[in-house]
N, C-alpha and C positions, 0 to 999 in steps of 0.2 A: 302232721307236716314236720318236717327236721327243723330244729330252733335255730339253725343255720339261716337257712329260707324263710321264716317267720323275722330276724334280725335283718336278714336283706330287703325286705318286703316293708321292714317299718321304717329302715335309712330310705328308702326310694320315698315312700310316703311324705317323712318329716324334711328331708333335704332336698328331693329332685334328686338324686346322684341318679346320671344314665351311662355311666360306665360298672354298671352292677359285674360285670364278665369281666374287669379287671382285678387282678389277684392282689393287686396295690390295697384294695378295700380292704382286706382282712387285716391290713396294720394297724386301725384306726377303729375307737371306738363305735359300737362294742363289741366289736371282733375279737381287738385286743387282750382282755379280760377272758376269751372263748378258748387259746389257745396261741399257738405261732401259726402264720399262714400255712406253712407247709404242714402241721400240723391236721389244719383244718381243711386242706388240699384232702388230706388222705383221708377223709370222710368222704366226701365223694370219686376217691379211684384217682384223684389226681387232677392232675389242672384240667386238663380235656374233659374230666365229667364234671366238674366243677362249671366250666364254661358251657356244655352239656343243658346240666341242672338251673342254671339264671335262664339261659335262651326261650328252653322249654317255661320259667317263673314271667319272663317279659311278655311269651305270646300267650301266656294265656290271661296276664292282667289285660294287653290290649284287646285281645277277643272280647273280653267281660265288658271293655271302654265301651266297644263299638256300640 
C-alpha cells in the first residue's frame, strides 16, 4: 500500500479526521515532512485521484466496519 494511504489510514485511526478527501490534510503533520501538497497531489495524478484514492481508502474501511 502507498505510505501515503498508510499515513491517512493511521490520522483517521489516532484523530477521527473525516475530511481524509480534503487536500488541506497534506499541510499538516505527517504529511508535512512527506512533501508539499501539490507535491503529494502528483503521486496520485492529481487532486481528482487523490480524492479518487481516499473515497475508494473510506468504502472499503466501511465495508470492513459492517
Amino acid at each position: 500500500m502507498h505510505i501515503l494511504m498508510q499515513r491517512l489510514i493511521q490520522k483517521y485511526q489516532d484523530e477521527g479526521v473525516t475530511a481524509l478527501d480534503d487536500p488541506r490534510i497534506l499541510r499538516v503533520a505527517p504529511f508535512d515532512v512527506m512533501g508539499t501538497p501539490v507535491e503529494l497531489l502528483k503521486q496520485f495524478g492529481g487532486r481528482k485521484g487523490f480524492e479518487k484514492a481516499v473515497h475508494e481508502l473510506q468504502s472499503a474501511l466501511y465495508e470492513k466496519a459492517a
